[in-house]
mmJSON file of the N, C-alpha and C atoms, coordinates in Angstrom:
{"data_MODEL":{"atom_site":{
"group_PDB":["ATOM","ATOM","ATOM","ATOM","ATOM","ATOM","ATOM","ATOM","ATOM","ATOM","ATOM","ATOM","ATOM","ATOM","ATOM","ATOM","ATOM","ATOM","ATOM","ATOM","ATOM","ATOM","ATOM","ATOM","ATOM","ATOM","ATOM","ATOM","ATOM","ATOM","ATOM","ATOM","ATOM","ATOM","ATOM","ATOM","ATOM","ATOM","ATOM","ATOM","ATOM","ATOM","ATOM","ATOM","ATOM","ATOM","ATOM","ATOM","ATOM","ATOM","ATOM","ATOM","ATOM","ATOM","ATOM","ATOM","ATOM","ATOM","ATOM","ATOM","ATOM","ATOM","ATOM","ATOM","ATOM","ATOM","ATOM","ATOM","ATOM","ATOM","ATOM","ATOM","ATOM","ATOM","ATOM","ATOM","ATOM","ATOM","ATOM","ATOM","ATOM","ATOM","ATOM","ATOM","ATOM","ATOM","ATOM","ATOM","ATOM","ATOM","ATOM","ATOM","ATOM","ATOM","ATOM","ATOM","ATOM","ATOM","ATOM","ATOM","ATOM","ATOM","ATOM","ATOM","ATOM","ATOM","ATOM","ATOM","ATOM","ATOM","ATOM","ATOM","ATOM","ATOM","ATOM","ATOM","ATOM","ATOM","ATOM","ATOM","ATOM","ATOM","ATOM","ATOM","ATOM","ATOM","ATOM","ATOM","ATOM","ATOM","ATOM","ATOM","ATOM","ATOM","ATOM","ATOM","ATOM","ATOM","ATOM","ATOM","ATOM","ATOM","ATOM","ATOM","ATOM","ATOM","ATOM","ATOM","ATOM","ATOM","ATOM","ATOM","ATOM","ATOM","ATOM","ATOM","ATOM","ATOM","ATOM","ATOM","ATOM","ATOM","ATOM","ATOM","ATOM","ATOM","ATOM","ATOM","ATOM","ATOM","ATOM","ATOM","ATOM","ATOM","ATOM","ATOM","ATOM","ATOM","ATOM","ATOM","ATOM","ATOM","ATOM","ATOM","ATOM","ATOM","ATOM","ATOM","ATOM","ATOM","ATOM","ATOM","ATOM","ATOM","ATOM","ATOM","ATOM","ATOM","ATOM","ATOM","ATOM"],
"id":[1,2,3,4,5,6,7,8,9,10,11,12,13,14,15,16,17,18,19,20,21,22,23,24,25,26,27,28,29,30,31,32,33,34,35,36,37,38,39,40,41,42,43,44,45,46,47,48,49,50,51,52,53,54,55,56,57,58,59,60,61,62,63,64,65,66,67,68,69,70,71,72,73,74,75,76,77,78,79,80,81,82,83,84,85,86,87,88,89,90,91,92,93,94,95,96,97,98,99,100,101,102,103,104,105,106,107,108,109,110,111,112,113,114,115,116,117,118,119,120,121,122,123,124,125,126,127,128,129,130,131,132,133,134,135,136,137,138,139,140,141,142,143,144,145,146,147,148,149,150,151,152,153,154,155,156,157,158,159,160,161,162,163,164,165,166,167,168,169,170,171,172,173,174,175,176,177,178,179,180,181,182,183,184,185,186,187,188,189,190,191,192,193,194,195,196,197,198,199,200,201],
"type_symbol":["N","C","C","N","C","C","N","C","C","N","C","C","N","C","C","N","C","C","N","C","C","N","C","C","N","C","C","N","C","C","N","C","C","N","C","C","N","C","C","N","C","C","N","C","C","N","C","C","N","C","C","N","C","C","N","C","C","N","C","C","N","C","C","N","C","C","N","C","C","N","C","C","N","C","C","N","C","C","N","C","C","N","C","C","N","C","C","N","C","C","N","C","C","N","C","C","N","C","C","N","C","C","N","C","C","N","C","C","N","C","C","N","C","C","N","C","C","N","C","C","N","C","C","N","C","C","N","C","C","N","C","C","N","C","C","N","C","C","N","C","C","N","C","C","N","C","C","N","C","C","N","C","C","N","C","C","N","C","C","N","C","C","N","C","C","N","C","C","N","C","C","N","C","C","N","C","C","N","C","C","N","C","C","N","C","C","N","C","C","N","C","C","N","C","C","N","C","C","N","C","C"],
"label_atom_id":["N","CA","C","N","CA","C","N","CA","C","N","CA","C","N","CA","C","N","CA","C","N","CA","C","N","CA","C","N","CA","C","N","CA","C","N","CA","C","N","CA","C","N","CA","C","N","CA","C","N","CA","C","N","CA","C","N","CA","C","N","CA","C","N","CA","C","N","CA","C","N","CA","C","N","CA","C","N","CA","C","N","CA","C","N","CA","C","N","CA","C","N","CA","C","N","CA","C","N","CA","C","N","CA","C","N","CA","C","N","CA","C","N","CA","C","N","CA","C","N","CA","C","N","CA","C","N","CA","C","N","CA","C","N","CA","C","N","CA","C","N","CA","C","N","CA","C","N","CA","C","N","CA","C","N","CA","C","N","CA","C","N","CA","C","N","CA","C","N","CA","C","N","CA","C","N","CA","C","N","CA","C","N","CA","C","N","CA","C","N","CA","C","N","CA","C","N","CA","C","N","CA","C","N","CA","C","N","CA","C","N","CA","C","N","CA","C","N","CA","C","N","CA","C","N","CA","C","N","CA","C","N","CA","C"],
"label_alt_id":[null,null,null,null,null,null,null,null,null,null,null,null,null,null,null,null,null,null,null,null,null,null,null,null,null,null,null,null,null,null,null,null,null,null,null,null,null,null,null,null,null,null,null,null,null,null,null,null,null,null,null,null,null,null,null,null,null,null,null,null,null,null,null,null,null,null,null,null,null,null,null,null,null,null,null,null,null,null,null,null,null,null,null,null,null,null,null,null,null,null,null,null,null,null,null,null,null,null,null,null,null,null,null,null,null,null,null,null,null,null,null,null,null,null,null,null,null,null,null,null,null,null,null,null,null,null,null,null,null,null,null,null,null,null,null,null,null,null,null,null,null,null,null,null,null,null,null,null,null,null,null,null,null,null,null,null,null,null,null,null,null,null,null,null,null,null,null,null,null,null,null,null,null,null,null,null,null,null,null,null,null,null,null,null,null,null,null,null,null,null,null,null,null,null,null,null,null,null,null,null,null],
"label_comp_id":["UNK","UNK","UNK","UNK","UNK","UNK","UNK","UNK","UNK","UNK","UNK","UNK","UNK","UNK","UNK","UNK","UNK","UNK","UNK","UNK","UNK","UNK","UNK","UNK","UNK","UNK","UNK","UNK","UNK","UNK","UNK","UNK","UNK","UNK","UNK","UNK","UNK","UNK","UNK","UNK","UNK","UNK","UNK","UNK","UNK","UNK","UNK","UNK","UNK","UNK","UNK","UNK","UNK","UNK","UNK","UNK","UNK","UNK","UNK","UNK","UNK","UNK","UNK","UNK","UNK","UNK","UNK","UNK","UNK","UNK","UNK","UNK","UNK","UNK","UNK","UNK","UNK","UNK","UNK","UNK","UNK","UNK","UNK","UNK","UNK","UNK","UNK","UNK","UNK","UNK","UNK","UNK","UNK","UNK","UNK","UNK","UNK","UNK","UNK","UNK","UNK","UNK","UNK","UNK","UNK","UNK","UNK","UNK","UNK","UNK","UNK","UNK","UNK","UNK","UNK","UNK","UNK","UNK","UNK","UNK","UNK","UNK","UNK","UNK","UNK","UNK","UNK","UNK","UNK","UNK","UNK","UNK","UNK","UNK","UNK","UNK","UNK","UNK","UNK","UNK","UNK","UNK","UNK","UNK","UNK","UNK","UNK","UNK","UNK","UNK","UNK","UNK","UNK","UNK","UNK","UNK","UNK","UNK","UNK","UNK","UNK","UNK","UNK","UNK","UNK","UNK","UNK","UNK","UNK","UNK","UNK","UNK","UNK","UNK","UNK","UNK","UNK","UNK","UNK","UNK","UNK","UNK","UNK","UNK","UNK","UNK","UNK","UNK","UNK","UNK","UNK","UNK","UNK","UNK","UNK","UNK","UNK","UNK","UNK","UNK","UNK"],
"label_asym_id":["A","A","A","A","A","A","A","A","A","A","A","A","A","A","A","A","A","A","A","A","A","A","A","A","A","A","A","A","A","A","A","A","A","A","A","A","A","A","A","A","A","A","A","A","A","A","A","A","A","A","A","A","A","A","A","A","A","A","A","A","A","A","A","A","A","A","A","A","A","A","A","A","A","A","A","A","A","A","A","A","A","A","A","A","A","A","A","A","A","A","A","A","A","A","A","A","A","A","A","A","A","A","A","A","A","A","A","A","A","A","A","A","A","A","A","A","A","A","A","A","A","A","A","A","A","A","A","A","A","A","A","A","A","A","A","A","A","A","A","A","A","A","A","A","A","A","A","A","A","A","A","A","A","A","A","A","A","A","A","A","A","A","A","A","A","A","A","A","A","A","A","A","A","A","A","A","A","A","A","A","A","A","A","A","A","A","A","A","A","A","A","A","A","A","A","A","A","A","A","A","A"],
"label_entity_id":["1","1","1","1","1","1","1","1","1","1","1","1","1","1","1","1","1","1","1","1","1","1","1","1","1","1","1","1","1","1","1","1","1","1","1","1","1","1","1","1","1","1","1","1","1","1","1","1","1","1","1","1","1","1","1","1","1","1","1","1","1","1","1","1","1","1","1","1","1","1","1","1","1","1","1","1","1","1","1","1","1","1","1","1","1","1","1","1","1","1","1","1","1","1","1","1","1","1","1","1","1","1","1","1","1","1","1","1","1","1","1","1","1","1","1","1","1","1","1","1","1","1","1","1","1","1","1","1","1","1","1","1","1","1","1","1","1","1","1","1","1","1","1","1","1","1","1","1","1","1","1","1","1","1","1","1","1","1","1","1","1","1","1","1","1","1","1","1","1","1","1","1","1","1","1","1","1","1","1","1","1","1","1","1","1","1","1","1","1","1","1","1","1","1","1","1","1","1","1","1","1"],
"label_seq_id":[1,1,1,2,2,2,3,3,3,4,4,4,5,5,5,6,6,6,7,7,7,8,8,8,9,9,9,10,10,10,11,11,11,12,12,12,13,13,13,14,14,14,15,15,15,16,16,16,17,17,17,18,18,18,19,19,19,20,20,20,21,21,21,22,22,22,23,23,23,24,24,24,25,25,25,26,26,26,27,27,27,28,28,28,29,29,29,30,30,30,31,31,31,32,32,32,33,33,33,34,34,34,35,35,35,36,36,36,37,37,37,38,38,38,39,39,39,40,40,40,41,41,41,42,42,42,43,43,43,44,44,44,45,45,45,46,46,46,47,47,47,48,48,48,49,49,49,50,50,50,51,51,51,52,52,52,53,53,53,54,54,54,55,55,55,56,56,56,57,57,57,58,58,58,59,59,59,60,60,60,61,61,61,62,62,62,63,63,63,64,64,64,65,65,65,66,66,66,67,67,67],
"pdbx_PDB_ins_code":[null,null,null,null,null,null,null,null,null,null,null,null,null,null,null,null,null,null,null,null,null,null,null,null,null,null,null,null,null,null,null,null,null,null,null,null,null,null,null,null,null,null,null,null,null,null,null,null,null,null,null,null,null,null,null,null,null,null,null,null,null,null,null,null,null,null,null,null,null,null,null,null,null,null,null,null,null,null,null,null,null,null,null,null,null,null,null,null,null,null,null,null,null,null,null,null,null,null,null,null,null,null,null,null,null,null,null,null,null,null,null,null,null,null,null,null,null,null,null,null,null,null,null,null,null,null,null,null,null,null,null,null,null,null,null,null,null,null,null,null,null,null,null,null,null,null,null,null,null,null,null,null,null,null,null,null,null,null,null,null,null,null,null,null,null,null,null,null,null,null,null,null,null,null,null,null,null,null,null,null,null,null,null,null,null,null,null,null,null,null,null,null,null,null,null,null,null,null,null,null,null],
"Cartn_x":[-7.153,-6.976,-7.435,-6.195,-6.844,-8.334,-9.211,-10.492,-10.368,-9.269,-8.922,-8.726,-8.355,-8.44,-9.526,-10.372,-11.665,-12.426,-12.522,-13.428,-12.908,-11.418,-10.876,-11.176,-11.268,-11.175,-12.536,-13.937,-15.039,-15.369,-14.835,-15.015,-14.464,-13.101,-12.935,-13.46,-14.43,-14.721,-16.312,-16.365,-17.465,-16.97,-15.47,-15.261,-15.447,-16.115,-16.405,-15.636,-14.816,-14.218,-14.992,-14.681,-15.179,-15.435,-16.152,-15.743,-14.602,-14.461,-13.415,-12.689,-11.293,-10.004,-9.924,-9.395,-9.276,-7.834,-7.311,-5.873,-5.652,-4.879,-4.7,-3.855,-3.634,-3.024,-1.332,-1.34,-0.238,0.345,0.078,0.297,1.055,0.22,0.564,1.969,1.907,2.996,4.042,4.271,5.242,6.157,5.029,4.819,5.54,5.134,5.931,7.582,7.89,9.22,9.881,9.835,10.123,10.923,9.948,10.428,11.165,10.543,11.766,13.489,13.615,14.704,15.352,14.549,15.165,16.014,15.526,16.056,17.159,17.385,18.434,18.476,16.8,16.509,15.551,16.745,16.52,16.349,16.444,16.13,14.426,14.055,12.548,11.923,12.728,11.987,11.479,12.453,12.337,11.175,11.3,10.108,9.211,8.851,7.535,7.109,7.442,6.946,6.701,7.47,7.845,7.772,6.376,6.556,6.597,6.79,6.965,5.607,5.265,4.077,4.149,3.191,2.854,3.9,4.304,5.216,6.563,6.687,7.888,9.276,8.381,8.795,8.392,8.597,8.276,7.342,6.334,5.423,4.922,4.679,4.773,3.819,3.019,1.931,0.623,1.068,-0.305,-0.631,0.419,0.347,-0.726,-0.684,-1.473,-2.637,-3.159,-3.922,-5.046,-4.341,-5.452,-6.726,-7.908,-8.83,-8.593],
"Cartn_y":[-25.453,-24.827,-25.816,-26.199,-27.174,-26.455,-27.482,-27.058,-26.5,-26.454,-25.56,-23.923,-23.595,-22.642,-21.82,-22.679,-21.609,-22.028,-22.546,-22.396,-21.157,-21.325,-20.086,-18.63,-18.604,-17.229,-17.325,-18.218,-17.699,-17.023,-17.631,-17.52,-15.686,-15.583,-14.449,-13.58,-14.005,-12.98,-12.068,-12.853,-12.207,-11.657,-11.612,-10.711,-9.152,-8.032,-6.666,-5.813,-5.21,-4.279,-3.259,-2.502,-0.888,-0.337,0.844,1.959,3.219,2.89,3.579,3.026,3.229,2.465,2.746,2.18,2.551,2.232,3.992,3.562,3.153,2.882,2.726,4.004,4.573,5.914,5.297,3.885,3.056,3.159,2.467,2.938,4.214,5.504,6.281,7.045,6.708,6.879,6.25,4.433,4.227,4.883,5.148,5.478,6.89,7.536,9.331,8.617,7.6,7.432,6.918,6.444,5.631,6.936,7.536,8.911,10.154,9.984,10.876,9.979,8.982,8.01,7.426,7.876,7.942,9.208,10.451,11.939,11.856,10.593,10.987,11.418,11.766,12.518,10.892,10.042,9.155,9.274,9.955,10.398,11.038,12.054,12.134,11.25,10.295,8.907,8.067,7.592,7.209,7.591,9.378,9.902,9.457,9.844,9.137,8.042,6.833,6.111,5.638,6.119,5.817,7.25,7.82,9.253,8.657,9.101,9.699,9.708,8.394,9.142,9.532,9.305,10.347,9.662,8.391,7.259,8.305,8.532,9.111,7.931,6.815,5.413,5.266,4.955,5.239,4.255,4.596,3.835,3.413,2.569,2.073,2.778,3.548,4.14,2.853,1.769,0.561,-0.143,0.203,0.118,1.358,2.725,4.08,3.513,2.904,2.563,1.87,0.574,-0.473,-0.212,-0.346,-0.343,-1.815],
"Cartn_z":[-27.324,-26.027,-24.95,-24.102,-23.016,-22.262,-21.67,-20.77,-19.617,-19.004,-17.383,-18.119,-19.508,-19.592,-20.012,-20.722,-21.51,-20.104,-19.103,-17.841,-16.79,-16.907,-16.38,-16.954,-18.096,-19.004,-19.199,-19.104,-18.516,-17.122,-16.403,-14.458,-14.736,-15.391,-15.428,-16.206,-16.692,-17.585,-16.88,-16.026,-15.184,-13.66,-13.593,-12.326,-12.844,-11.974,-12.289,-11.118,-11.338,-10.56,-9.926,-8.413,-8.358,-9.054,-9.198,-9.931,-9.914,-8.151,-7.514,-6.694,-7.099,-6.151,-4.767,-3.793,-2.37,-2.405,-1.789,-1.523,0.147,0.379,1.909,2.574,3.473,4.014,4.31,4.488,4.581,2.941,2.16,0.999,0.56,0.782,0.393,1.288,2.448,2.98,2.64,2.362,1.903,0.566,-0.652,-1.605,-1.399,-0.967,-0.57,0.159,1.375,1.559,0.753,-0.48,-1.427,-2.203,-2.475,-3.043,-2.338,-1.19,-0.764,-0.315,-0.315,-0.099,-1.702,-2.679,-3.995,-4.166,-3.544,-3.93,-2.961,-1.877,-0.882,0.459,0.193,1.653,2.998,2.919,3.565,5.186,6.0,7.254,7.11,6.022,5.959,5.903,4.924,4.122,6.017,6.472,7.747,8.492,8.576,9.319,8.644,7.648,6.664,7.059,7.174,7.455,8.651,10.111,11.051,12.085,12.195,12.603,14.505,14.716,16.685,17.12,18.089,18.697,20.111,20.799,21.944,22.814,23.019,23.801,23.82,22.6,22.209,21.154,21.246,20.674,19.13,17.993,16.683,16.758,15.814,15.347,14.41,13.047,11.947,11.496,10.588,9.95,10.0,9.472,9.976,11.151,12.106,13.58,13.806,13.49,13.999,13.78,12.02,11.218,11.438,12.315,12.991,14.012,13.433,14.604,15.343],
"occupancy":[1.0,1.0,1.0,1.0,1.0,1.0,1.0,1.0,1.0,1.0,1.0,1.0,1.0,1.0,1.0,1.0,1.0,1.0,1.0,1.0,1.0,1.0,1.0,1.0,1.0,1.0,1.0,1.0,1.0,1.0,1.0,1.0,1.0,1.0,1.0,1.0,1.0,1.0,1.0,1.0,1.0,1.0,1.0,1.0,1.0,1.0,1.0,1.0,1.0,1.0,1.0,1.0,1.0,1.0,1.0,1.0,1.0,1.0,1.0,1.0,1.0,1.0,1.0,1.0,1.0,1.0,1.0,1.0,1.0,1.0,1.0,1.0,1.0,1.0,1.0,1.0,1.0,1.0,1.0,1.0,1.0,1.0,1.0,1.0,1.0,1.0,1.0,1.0,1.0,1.0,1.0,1.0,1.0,1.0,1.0,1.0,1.0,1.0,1.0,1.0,1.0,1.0,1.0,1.0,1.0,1.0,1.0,1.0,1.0,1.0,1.0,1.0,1.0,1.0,1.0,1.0,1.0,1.0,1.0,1.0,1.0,1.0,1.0,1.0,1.0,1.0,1.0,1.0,1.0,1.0,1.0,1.0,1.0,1.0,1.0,1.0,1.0,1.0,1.0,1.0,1.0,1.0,1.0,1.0,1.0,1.0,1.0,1.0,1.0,1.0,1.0,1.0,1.0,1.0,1.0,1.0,1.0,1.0,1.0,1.0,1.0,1.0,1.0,1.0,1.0,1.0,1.0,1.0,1.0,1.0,1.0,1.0,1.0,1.0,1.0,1.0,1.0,1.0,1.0,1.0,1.0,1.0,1.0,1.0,1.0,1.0,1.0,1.0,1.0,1.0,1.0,1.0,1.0,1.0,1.0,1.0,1.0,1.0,1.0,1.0,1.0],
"B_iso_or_equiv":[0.0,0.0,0.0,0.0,0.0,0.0,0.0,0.0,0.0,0.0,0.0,0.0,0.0,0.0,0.0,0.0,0.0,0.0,0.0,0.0,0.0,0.0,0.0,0.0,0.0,0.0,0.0,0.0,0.0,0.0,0.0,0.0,0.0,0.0,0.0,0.0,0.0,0.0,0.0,0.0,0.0,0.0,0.0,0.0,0.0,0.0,0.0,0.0,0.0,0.0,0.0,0.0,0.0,0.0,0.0,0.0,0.0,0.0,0.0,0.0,0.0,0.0,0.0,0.0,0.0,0.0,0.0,0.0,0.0,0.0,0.0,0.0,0.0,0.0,0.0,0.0,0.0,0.0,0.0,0.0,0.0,0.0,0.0,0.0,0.0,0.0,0.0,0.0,0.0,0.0,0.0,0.0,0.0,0.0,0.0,0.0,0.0,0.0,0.0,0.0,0.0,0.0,0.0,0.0,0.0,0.0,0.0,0.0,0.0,0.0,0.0,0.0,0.0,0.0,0.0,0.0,0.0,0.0,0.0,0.0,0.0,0.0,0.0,0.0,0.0,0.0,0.0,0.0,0.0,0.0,0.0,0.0,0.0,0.0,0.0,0.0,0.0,0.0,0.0,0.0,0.0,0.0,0.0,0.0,0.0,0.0,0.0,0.0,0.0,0.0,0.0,0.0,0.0,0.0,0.0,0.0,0.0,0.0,0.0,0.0,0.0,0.0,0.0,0.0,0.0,0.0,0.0,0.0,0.0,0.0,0.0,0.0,0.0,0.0,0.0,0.0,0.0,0.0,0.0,0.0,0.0,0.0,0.0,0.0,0.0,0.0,0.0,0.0,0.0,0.0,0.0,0.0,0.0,0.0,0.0,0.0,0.0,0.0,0.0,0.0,0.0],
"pdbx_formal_charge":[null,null,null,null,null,null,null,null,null,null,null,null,null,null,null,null,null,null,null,null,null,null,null,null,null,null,null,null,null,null,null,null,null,null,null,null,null,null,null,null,null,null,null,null,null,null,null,null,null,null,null,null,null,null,null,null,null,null,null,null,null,null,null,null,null,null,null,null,null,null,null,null,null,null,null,null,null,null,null,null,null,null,null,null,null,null,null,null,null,null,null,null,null,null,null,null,null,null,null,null,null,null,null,null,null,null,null,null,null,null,null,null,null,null,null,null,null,null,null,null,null,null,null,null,null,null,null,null,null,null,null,null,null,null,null,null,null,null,null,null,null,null,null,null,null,null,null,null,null,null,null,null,null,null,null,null,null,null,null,null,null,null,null,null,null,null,null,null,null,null,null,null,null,null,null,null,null,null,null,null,null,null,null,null,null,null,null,null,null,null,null,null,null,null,null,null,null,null,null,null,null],
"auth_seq_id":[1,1,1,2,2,2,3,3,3,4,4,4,5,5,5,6,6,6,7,7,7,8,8,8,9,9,9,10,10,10,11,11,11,12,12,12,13,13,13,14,14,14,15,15,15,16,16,16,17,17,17,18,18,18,19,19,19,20,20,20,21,21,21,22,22,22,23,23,23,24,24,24,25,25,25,26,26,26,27,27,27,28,28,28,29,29,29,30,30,30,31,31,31,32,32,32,33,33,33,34,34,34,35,35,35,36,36,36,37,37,37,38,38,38,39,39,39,40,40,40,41,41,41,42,42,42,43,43,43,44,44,44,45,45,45,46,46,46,47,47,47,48,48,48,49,49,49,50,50,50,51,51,51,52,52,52,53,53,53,54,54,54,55,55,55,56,56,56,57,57,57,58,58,58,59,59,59,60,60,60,61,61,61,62,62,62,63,63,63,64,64,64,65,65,65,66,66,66,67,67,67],
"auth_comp_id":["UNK","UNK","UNK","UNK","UNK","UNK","UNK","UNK","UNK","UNK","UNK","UNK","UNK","UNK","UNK","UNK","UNK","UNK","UNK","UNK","UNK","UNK","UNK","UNK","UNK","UNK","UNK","UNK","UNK","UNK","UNK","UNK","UNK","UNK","UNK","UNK","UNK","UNK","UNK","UNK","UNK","UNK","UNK","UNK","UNK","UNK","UNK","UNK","UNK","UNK","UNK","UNK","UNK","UNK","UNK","UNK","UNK","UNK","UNK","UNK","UNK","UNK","UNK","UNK","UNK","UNK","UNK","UNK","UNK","UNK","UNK","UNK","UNK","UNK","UNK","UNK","UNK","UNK","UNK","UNK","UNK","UNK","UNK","UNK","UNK","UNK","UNK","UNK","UNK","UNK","UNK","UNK","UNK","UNK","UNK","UNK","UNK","UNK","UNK","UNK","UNK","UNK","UNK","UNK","UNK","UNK","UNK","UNK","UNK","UNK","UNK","UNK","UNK","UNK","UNK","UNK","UNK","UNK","UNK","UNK","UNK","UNK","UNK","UNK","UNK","UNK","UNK","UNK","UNK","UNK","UNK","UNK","UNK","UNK","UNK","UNK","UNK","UNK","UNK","UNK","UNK","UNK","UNK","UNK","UNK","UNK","UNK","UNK","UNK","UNK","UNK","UNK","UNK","UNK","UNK","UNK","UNK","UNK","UNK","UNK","UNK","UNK","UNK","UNK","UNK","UNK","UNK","UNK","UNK","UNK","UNK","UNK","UNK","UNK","UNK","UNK","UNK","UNK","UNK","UNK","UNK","UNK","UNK","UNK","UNK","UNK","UNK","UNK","UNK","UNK","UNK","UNK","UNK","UNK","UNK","UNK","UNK","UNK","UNK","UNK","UNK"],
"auth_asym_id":["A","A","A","A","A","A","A","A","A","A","A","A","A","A","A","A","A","A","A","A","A","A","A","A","A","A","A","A","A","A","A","A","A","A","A","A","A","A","A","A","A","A","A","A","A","A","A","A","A","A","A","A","A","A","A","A","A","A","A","A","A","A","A","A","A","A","A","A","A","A","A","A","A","A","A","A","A","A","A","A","A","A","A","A","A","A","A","A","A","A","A","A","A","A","A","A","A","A","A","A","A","A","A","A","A","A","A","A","A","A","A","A","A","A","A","A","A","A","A","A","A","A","A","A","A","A","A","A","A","A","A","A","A","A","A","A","A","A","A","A","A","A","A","A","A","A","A","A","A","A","A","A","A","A","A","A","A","A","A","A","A","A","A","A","A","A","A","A","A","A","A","A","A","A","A","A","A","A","A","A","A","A","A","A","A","A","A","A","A","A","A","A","A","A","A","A","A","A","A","A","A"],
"auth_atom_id":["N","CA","C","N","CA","C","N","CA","C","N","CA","C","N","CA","C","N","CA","C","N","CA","C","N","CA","C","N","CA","C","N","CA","C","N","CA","C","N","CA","C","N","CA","C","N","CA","C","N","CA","C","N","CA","C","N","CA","C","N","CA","C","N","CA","C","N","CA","C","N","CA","C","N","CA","C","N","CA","C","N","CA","C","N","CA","C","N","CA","C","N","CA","C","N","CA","C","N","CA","C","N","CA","C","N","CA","C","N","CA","C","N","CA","C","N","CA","C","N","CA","C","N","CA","C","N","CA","C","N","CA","C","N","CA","C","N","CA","C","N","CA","C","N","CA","C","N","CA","C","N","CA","C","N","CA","C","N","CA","C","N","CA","C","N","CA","C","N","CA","C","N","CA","C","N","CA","C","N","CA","C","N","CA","C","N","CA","C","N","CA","C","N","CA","C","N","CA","C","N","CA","C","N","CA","C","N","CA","C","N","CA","C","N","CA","C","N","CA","C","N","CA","C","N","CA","C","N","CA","C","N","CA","C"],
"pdbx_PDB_model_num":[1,1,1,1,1,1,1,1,1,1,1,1,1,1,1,1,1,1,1,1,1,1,1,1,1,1,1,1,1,1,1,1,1,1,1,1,1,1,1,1,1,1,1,1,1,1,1,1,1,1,1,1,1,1,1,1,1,1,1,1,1,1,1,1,1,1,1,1,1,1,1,1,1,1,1,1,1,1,1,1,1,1,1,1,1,1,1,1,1,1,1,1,1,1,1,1,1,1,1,1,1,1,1,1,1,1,1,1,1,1,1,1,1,1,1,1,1,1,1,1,1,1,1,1,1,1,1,1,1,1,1,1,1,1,1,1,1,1,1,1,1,1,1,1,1,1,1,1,1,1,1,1,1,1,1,1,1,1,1,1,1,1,1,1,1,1,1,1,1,1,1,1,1,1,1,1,1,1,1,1,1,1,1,1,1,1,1,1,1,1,1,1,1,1,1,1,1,1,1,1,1]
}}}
């Protein structure tokens, strides 16, 4: 086994994950238009991701998102 790999597959062997995942609210919105634009219902799918704000101008869900 070349040496870039057993130094690699040490380095990795000490990364430790969360215990708990963080989804993003972006995420899950795409994730729901995805699905509703699989069933056909591609105009919800749209809203989903792209709801109306106060402007009256659409706004991207990680545009709302950003502090």
């Amino acid at each position: 086994m070349p040496q870039w790999t057993q130094r690699s597959r040490r380095a990795l062997a000490e990364v430790r994950h969360a215990p708990q995942g963080t989804i993003r609210p972006e995420a899950v919105a795409l994730r729901e238009a995805f699905d509703l634009a699989a069933t056909g219902r591609t105009s919800a799918a749209a809203d989903r991701v792209q709801p109306t704000g106060c402007s009256g101008r659409r706004t991207t869900s990680a545009t709302m998102t950003r502090r």
